[in-house]
N, C-alpha and C positions, 0 to 999 in steps of 0.2 A: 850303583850302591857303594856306600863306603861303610867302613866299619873300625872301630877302635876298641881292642881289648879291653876288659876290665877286668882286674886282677883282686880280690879280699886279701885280708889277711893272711897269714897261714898257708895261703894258696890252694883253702879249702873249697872255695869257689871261683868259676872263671865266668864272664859275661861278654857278649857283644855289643857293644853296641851300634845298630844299623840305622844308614839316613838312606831313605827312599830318592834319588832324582827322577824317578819316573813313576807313577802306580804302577805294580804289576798285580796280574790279575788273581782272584782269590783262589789260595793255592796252597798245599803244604810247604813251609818251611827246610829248605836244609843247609846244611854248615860244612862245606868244602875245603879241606887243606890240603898242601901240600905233601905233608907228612902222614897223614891219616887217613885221609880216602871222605867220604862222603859220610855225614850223621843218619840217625833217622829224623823221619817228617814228623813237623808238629803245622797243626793248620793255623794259619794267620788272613783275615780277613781282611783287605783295603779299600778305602771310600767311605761316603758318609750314607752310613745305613742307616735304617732306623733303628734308636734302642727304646724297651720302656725301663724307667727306674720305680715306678708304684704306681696303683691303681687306688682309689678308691670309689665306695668302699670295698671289701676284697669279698662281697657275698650281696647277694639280693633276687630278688625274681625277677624274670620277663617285664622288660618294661622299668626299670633301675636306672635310672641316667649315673652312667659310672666314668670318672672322673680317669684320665688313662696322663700322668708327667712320663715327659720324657725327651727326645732331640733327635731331630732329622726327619721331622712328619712330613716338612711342606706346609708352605705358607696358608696355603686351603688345600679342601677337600679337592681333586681332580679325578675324573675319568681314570681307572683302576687302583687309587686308592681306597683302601678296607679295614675295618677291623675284623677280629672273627673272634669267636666266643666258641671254644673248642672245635671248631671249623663250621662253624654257621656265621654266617655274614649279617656287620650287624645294620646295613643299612646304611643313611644319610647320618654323619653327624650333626650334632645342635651348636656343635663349639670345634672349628679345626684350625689351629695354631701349630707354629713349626717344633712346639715343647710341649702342649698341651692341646686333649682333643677330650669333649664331651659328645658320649654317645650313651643312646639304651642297651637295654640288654635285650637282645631279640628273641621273638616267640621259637619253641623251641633247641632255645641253647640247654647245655649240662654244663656241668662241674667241669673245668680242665684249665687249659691255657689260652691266653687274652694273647692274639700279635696282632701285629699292625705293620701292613704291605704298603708300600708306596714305591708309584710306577720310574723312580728316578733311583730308589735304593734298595729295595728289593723286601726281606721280609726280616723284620724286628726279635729280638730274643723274645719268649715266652711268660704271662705277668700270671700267676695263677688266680683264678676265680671261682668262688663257688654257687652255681646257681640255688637257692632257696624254692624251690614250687609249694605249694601251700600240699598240704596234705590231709588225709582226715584220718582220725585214729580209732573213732567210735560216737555212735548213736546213740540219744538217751532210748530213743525207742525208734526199731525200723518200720514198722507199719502203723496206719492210722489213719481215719476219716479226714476231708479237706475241715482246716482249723487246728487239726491237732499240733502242740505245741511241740516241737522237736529242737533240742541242743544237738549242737553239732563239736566235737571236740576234734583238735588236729594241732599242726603247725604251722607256721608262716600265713597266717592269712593275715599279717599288715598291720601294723597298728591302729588305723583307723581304717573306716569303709570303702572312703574315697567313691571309684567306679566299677570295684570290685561286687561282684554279682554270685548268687547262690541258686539252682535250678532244681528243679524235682524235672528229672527226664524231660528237660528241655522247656519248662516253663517257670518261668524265672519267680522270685522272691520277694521281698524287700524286709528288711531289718524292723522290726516292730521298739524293742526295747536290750538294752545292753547293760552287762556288768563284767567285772575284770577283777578274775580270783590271780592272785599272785602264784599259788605253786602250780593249778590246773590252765590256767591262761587261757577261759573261754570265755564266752556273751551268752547273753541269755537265747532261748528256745526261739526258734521261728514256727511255722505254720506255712503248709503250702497255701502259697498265693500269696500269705504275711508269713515271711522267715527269719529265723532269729540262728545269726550264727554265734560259735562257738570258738574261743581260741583268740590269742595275741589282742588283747585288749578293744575289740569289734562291741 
């Protein structure tokens, strides 16, 4: 290693500057003189790790194909490379480039931080993400004959229906008719066996 001082103004601050001829392995930091004896450690990581620089989007539910820019993923996906979504593994991606990797959000994940491990660089800084799960807030009414109309109000159940599904104790639903109040954000009433949900424009 070589190194050449740099000195500011004033000589209110002092710098090193160091050139690596060899990697050394990742390790704390320290500054050795003559005169002075040994600094403290500051840690400095060497080699091409993975980093991410942003995620989009930065929130969605299970099942989200979320968009991860970044550097040093690996040209594809291989045998122990992952992402994880606060330590749940997100599976196979759909898209894995050495800058960019598209993946879902997998069943089971929560709110936390997004890394991305790869078997040549080791494990990537932290992207936060917020899992959205849909939620229910309230019933126009909880009991009733098969037919009875029931609104359903909550959050994140998606803008549109798509494959998303509503069950009364495990026998499923299907959407009859929809409307979308701006401040209450629900669909009109279902009916078991014909269900009508409620919430985020369904």
């Amino acid at each position: 290693m070589a190194w050449r001082p740099v000195q500011r103004r004033r000589g209110l601050t002092r710098k090193l500057w160091c050139l690596f001829h060899r990697a050394p392995a990742p390790d704390k930091s320290y500054v050795t003189t003559t005169a002075g004896g040994t600094s403290n450690g500051w840690y400095f990581r060497v080699g091409t790790f993975p980093g991410i620089t942003s995620v989009s989007p930065g929130q969605g539910p299970a099942g989200t194909a979320v968009t991860i820019n970044g550097q040093n993923f690996g040209a594809t996906q291989v045998s122990g490379s992952t992402v994880t979504f606060n330590g749940v593994a997100a599976g196979t991606a759909t898209t894995w480039t050495n800058t960019r990797i598209v993946v879902p959000v997998p069943s089971g994940a929560s709110t936390g931080q997004i890394y991305v491990t790869t078997t040549a660089g080791g494990t990537s800084n932290g992207a936060y993400f917020a899992v959205t799960n849909p939620s229910i807030t309230s019933l126009s009414q909880t009991s009733g004959a098969v037919g009875t109309t029931v609104t359903i109000s909550g959050a994140n159940f998606g803008a549109t229906q798509g494959t998303s599904t509503v069950k009364f104790n495990g026998t499923s639903a299907s959407l009859t008719t929809s409307m979308h109040r701006r401040s209450r954000r629900k669909c009109s009433a279902c009916r078991p066996r014909v269900l009508r949900k409620s919430a985020a424009r369904w």
